[in-house]
SEFI-35315 format. One record per residue (C-alpha): residue number from 1; residue in three letters; y, z, x. Coordinates in nm, 3 decimals. Example, Ala and Ser with C-alpha at 12.3 -4.5 7.8 and 13.67 -1.06 7.14 Angstrom:
   n res       v       w       u
   1 ALA  -0.450   0.780   1.230
   2 SER  -0.106   0.714   1.367
REM end
This chain:
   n res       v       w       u
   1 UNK   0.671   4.221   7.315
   2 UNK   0.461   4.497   7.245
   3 UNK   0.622   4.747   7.413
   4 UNK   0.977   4.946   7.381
   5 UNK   1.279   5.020   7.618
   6 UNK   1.270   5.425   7.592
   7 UNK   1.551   5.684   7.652
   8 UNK   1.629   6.023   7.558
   9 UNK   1.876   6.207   7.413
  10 UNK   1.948   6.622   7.474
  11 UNK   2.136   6.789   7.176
  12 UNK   2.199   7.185   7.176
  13 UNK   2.302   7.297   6.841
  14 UNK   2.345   6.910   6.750
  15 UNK   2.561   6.853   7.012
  16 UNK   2.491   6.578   7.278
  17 UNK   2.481   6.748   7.597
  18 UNK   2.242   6.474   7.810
  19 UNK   2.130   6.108   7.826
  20 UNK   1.797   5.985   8.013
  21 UNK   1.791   5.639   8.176
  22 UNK   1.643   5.372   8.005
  23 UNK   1.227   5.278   8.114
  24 UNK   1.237   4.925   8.040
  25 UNK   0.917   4.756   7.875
  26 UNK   0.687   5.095   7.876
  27 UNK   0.483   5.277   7.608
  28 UNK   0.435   5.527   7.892
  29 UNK   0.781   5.656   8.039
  30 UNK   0.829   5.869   8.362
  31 UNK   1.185   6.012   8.386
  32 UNK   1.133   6.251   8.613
  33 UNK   1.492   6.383   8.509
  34 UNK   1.620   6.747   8.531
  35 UNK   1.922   6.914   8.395
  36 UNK   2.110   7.260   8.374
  37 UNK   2.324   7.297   8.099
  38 UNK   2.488   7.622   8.086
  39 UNK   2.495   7.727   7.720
  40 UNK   2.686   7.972   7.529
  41 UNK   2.511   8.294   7.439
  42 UNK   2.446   8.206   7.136
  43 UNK   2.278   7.890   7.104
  44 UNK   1.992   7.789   6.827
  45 UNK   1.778   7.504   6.912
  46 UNK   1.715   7.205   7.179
  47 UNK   1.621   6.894   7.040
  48 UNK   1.501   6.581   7.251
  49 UNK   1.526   6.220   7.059
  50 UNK   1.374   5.946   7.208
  51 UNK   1.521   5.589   7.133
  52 UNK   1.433   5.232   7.176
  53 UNK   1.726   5.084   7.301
  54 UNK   1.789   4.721   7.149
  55 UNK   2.010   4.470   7.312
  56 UNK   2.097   4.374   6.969
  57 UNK   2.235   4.608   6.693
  58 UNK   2.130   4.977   6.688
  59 UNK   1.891   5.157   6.909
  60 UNK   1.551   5.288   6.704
  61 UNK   1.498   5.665   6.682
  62 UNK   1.104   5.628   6.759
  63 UNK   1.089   6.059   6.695
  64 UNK   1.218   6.386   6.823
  65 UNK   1.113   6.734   6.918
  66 UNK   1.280   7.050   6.851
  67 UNK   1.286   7.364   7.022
  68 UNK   1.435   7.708   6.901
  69 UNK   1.578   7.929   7.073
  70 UNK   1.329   8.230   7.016
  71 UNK   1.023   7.962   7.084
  72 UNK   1.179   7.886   7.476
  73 UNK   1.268   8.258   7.531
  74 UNK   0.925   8.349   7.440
  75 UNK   0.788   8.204   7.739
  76 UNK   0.888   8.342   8.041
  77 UNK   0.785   8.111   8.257
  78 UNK   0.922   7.838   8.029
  79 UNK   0.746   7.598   7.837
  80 UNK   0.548   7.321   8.025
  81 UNK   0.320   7.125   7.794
  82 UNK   0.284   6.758   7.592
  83 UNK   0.521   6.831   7.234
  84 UNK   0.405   6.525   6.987
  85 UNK   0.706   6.322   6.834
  86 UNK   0.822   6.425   6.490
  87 UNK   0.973   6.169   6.259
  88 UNK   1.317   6.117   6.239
  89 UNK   1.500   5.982   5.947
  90 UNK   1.896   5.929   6.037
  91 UNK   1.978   6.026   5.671
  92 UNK   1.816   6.333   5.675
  93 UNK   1.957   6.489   5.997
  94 UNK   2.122   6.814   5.962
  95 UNK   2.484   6.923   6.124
  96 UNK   2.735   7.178   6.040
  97 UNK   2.797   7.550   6.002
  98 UNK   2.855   7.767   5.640
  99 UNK   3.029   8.048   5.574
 100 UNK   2.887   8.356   5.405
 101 UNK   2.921   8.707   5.311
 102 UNK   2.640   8.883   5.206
 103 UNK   2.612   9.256   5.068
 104 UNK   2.441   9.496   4.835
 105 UNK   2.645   9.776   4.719
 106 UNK   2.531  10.098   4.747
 107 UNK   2.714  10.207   4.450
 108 UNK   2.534  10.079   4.078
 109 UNK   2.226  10.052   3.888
 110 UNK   2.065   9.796   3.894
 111 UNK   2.107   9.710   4.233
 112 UNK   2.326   9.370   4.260
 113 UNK   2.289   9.105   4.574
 114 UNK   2.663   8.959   4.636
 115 UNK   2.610   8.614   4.773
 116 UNK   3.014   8.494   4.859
 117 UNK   2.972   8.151   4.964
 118 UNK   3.348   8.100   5.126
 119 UNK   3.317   7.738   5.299
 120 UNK   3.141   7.511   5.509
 121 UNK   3.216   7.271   5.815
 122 UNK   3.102   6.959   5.995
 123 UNK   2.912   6.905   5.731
 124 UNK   2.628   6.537   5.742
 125 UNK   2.827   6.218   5.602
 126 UNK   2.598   6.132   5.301
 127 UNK   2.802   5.854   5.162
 128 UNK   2.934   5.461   5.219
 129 UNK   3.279   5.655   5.249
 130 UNK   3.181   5.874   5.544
 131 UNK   3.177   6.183   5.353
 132 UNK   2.948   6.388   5.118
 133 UNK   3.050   6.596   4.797
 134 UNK   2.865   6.933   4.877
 135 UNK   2.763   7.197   4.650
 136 UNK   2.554   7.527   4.758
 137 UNK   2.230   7.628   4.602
 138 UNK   2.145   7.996   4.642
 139 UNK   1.783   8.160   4.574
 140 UNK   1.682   8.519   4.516
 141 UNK   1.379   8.674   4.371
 142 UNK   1.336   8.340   4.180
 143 UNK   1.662   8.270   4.065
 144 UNK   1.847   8.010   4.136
 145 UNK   2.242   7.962   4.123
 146 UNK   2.478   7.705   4.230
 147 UNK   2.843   7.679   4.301
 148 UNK   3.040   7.374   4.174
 149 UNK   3.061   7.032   4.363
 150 UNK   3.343   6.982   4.613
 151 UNK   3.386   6.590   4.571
 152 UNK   3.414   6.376   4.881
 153 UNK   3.484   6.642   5.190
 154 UNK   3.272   6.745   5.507
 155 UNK   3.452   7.055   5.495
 156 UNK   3.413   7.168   5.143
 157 UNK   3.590   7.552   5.026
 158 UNK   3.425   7.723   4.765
 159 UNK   3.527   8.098   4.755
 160 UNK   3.273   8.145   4.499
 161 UNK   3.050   8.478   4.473
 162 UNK   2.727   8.428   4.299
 163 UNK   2.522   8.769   4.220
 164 UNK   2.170   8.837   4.211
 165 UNK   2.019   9.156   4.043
 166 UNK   1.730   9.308   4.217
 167 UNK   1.452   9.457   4.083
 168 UNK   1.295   9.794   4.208
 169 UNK   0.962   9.729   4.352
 170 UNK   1.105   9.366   4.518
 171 UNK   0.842   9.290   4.808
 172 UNK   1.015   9.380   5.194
 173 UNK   0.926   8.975   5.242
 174 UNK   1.187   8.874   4.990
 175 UNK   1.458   8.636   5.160
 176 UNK   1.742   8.454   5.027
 177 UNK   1.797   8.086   5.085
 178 UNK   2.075   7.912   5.101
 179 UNK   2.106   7.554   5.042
 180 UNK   2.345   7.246   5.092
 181 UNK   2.341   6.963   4.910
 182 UNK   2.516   6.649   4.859
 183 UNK   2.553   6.583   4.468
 184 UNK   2.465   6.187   4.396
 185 UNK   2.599   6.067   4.032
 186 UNK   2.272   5.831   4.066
 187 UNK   1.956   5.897   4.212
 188 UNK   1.884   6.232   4.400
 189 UNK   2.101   6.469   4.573
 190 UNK   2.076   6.412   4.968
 191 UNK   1.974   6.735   5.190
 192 UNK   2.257   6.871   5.442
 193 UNK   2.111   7.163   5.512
 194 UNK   1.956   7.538   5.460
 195 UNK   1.959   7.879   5.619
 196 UNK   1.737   8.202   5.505
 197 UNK   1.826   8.625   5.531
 198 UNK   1.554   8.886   5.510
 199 UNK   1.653   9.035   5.224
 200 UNK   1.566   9.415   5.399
 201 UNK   1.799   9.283   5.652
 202 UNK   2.105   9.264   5.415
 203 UNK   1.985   9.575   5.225
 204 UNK   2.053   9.786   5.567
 205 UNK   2.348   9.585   5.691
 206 UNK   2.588   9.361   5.508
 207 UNK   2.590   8.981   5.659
 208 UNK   2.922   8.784   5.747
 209 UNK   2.960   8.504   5.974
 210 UNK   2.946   8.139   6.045
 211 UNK   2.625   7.992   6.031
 212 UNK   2.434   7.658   6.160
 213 UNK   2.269   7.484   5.860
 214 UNK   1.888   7.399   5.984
 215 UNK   1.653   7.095   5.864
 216 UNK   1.370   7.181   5.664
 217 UNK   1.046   7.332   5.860
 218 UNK   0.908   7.076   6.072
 219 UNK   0.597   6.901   5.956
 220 UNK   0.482   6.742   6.282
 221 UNK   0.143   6.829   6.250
 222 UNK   0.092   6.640   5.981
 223 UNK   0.135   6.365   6.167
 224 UNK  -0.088   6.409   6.435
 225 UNK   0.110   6.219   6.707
 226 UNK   0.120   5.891   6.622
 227 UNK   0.484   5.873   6.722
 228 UNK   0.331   5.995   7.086
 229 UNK   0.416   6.283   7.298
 230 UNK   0.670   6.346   7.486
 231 UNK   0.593   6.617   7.789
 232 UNK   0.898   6.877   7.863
 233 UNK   0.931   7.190   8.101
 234 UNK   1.210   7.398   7.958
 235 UNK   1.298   7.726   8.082
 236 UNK   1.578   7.991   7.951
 237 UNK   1.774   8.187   8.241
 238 UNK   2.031   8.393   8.154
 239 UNK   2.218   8.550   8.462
 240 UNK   2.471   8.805   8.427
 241 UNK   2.703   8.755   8.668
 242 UNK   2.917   9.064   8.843
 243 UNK   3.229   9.064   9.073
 244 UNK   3.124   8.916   9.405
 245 UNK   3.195   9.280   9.590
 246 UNK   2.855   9.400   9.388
 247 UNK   2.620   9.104   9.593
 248 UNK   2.777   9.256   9.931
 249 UNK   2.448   9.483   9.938
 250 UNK   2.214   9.205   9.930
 251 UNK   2.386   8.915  10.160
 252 UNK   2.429   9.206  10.396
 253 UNK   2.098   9.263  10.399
 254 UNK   1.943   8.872  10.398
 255 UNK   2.248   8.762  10.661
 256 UNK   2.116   9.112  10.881
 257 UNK   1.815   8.942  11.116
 258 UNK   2.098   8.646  11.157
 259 UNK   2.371   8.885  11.257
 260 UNK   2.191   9.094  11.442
 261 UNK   1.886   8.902  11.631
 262 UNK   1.741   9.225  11.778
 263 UNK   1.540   9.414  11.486
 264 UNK   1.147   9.323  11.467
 265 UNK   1.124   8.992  11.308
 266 UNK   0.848   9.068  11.058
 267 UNK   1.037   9.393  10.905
 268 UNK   1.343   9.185  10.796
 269 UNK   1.464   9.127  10.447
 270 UNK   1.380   8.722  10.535
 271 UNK   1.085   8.747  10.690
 272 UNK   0.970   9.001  10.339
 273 UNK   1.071   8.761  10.087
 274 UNK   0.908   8.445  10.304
 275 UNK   0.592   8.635  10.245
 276 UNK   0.641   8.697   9.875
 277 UNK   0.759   8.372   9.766
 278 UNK   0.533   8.186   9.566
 279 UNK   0.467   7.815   9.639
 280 UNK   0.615   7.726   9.276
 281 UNK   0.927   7.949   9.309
 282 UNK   0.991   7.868   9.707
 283 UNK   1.223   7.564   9.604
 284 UNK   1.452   7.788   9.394
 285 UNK   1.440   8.066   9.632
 286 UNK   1.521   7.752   9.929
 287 UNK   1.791   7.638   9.736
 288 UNK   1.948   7.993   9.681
 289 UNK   1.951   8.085  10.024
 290 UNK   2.096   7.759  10.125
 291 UNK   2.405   7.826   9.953
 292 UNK   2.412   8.153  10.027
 293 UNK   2.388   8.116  10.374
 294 UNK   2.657   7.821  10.348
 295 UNK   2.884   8.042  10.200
 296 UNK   2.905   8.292  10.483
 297 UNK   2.929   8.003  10.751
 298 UNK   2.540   8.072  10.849
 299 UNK   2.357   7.769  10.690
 300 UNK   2.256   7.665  11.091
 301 UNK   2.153   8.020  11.181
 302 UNK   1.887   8.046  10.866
 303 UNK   1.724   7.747  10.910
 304 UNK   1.669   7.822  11.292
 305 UNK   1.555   8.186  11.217
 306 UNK   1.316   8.018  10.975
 307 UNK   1.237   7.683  11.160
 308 UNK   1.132   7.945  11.467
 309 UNK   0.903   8.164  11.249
 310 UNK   0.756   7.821  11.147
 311 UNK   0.684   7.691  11.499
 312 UNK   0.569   8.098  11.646
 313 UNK   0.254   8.029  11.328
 314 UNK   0.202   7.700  11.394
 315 UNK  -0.070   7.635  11.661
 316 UNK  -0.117   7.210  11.583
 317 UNK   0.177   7.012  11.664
 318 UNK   0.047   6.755  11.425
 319 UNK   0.118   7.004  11.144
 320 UNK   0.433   7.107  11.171
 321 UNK   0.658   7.114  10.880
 322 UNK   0.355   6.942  10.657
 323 UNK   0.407   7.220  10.427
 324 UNK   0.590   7.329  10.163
 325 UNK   0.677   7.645  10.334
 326 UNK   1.019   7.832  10.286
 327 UNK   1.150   7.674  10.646
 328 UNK   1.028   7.281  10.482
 329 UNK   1.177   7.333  10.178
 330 UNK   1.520   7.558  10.310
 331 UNK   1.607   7.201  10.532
 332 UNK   1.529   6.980  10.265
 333 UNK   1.790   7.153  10.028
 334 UNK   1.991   7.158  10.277
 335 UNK   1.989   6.833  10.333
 336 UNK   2.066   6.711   9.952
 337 UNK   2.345   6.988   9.942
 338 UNK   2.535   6.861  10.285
 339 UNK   2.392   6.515  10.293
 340 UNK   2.449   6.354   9.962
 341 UNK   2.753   6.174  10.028
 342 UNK   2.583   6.070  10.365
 343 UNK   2.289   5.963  10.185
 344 UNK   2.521   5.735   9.938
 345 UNK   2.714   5.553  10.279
 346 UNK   2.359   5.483  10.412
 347 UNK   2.175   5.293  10.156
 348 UNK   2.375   5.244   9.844
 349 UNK   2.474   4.863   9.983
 350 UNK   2.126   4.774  10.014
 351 UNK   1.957   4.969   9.743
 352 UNK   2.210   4.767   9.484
 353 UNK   2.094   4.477   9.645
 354 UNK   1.724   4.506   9.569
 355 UNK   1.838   4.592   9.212
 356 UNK   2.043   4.278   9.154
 357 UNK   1.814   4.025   9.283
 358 UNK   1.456   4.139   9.176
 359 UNK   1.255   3.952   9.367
 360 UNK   0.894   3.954   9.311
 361 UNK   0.726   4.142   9.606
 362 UNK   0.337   4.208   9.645
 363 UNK   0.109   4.344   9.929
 364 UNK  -0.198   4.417   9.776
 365 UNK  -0.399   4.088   9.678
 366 UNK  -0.590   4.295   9.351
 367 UNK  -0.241   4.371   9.209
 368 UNK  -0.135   4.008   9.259
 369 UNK   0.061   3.828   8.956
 370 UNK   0.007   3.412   9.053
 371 UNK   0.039   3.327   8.746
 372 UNK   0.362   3.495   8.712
 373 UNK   0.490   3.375   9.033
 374 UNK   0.377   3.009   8.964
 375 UNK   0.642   2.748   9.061
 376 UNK   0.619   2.401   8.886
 377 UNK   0.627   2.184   9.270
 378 UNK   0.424   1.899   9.440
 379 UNK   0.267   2.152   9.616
 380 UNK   0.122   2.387   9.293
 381 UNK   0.082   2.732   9.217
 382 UNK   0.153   2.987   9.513
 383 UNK  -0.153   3.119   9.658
 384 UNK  -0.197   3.487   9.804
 385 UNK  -0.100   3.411  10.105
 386 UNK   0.192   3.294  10.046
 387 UNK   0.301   3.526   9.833
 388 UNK   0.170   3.718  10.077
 389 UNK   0.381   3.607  10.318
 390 UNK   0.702   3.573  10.135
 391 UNK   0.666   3.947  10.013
 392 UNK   0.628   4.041  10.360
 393 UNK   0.957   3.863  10.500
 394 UNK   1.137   4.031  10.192
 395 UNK   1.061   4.365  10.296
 396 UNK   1.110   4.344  10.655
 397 UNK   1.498   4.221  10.534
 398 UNK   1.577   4.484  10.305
 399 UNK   1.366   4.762  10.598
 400 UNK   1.585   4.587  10.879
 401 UNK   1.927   4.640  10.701
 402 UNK   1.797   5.081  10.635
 403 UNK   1.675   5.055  10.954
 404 UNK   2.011   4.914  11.064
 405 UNK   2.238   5.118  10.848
 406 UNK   2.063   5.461  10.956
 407 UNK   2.089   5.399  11.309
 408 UNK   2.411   5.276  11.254
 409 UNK   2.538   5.599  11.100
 410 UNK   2.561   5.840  11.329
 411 UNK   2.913   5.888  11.310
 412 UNK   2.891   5.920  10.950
 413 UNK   2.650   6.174  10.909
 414 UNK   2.746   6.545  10.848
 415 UNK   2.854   6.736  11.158
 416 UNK   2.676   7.051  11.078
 417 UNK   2.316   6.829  10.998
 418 UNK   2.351   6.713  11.333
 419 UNK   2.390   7.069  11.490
 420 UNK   2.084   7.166  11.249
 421 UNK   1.870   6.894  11.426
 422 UNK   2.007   6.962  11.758
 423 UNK   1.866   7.307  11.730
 424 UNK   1.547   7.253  11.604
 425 UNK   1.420   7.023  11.857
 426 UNK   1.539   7.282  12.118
 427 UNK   1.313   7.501  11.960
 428 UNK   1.035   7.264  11.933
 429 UNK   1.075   7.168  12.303
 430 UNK   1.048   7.530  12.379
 431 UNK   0.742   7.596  12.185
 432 UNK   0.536   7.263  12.302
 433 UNK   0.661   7.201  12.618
 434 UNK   0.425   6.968  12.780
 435 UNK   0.441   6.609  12.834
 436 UNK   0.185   6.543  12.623
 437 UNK   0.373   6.685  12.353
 438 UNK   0.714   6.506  12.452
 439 UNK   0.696   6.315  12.109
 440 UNK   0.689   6.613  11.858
 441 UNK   1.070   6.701  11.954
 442 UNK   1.135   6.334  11.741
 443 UNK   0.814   6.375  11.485
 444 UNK   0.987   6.725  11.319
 445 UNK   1.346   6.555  11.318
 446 UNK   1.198   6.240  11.144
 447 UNK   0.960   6.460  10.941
 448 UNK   1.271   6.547  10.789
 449 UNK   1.533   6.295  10.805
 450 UNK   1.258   6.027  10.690
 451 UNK   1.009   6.171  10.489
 452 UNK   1.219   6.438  10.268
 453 UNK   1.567   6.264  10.240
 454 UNK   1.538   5.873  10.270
 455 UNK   1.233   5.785  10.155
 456 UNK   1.234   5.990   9.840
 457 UNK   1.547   5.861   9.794
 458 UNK   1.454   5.479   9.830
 459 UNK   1.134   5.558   9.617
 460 UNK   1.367   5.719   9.317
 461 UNK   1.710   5.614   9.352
 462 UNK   1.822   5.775   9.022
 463 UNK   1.709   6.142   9.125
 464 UNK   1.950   6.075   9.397
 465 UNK   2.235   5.980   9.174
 466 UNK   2.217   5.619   9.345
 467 UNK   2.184   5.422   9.056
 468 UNK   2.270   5.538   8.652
 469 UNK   1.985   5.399   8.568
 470 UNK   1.561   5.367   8.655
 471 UNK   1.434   5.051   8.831
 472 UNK   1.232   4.814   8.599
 473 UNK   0.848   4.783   8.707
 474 UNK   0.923   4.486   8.929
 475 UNK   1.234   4.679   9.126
 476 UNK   1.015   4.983   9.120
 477 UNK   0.741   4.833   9.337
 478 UNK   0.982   4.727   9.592
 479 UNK   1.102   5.057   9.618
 480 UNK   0.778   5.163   9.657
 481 UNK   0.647   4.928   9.963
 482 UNK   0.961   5.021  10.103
 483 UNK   0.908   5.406  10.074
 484 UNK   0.593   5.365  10.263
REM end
């Protein structure tokens, strides 16, 4: 057809840790997916494949990009940019650990490099048997040295020590490489994998240890993209984290203007770090405070001590909550964390519907498919209006049943949401009390309720964990109308 069905796959350390949705029939997937994998310390590279999935037989590996470990940490911001696609070839895919001990003796002249290749592990399958028969090939200073082959085994034991003599004036750039290869009686012996030492490094400090076999260096420039691009933000975090009397301090001091309502509002811990947040950090600091807040019992408290401070700046009704301020974004975490399950009991019935029966719906006459909606009749093709029309009824069924099931679901929905709301339109009424303002009490609830935890939902089911998988482009503009 001309176009693929992409997904992607998330390996740490060649372990599958995540799985996009499929985009069906695109050249130009949006995910839009985000996860946090908590890794042990550890870890050596990220890799992202991205498939074609096939109805029939096995999914194509279209390429892959590969992150270390040093290359994310050194960004500390993380790393937000378009990667092009390497090649992948399924043979040549690398997996498994080897065993070494490495050491130059102080004692003896010349100086001898001990190379004790013990075992390996986990090793590739190279052969119709699912195995390989490994052997290790070692070089130093240009020489070369291999240890016998270990015949069909992904766990090969050697407990061989191979020695290298080393000259005087050997360059500080020197390294030792260690390779593993799978021995082939005919044709050419199949890659599993190499690793490299400084060779100062093992000079100063002998080497033991298990250690993860990498691919060759990457050659993706040479390719120049044509595999495409994929675009990733990855960031590193690592958090130590202490006994929970050690944080006493600091909720102490954030729960303080809550607890204790009489200190000027503008020298409080809250009120400091409202004004220091950054718009691009304000959602993590939002969602942090949330939980924090929900932990001591004062989720309802926060949001009304920042809510208030929202409405005391804000001089247009018309405005309120618009932004992405700490107060917008504190209730709209707040929502997802509490509401979620609500969110599911609202519109999972009707959001599965729309998925199951596709039906074609259109609005706009210059994005209009006739052809494709053509019916073979006495009357002939549909015309706009009628598809028009038909699109029209459509939406106003699936909007009806929301409609229906949100109104409906006031029993359902969380107890402490409801307080939330409660208090902030008594704080709105407070701050715009006129009649002419009578509406704004309903405009910040639905500003909410509507705009930041429904609609996003209904526009991107799978960020919401409604459905496992994206909608297809037809779906997807439904979703759309319906947002809006």
């Amino acid at each position: 057809s001309g176009s693929s069905d992409p997904y992607c796959v998330v390996k740490v350390d060649n372990e599958v840790v995540a799985r996009t949705a499929t985009v069906w029939k695109s050249l130009d997937p949006f995910w839009g997916e985000e996860y946090t994998l908590r890794l042990s310390h550890g870890f050596r590279s990220l890799t992202v494949y991205v498939l074609d999935e096939d109805t029939i037989g096995q999914d194509d590996v279209i390429g892959k990009v590969s992150l270390s470990r040093q290359q994310i940490s050194a960004e500390p911001r993380g790393v937000d940019s378009w990667l092009s696609l390497a090649p992948v070839d399924p043979d040549k895919e690398v997996q498994g650990e080897i065993h070494l001990e490495l050491q130059v003796p102080e004692q003896g002249h010349p100086r001898v490099l001990r190379c004790h290749l013990i075992e390996a592990r986990d090793l590739a399958p190279r052969d119709l048997s699912g195995t390989s028969d490994p052997f290790a090939r070692v070089s130093c200073c240009g020489h070369t040295l291999e240890t016998a082959v270990i015949k069909k085994t992904r766990f090969p034991h050697w407990d061989e020590v191979l020695e290298f003599e080393l000259a005087e004036g050997e360059p500080g750039e020197a390294v030792l490489s260690v390779e593993v290869w799978d021995w082939d009686i005919v044709g050419k012996n199949d890659f599993l994998g190499r690793v490299e030492f400084p060779l100062d490094t093992i000079r100063t400090d002998p080497t033991k240890g298990w250690f993860q076999l990498l691919p060759f260096p990457s050659t993706t420039e040479e390719h120049g993209g044509q595999l495409g691009a994929l675009r990733l933000v990855v960031r590193l975090v690592e958090d130590r984290v202490l006994p929970p009397p050690y944080y006493q301090p600091l909720i102490q001091l954030l729960t303080e203007p809550i607890l204790c309502p009489g200190q000027p509002p503008a020298g409080t811990a809250l009120a400091v770090l409202e004004e220091v947040t950054s718009g691009e950090s304000r959602q993590d600091v939002a969602t942090k405070l949330v939980k924090i807040f929900l932990g001591q019992g004062l989720a309802v408290p926060l949001l009304d001590y920042l809510t208030a401070r929202e409405l005391a700046r804000t001089t247009d009704p018309n405005t309120l909550f618009r932004s992405n301020s700490l107060a917008s974004k504190s209730v709209e975490q707040f929502m997802k964390v509490v509401g979620l399950p609500y969110l599911h009991n609202v519109l999972k019935p009707v959001v599965n519907r729309i998925f199951e029966e596709k039906k074609y719906v259109e609005l706009d006459p210059g994005k209009m498919e006739l052809s494709r909606s053509r019916r073979i009749s006495f009357k002939g093709s549909l015309s706009e209006a009628r598809v028009q029309e038909s699109s029209l009824e459509l939406l106003k069924g699936y909007l009806g049943d929301i409609v229906d099931a949100i109104v409906g679901s006031v029993e359902k929905c969380p107890l402490i949401m409801r307080v939330a709301f409660k208090q902030l339109r008594r704080r709105v009424e407070e701050r715009f009390p006129s009649a002419q303002h009578e509406e704004v009490r309903y405009f910040s609830i639905s500003g909410f309720l509507f705009l930041r935890f429904f609609a996003p939902a209904i526009l991107t089911p799978k960020l919401f964990s409604l459905r496992e998988q994206h909608a297809d482009t037809r779906t997807g503009r439904t979703l759309l109308l319906l947002a809006k």
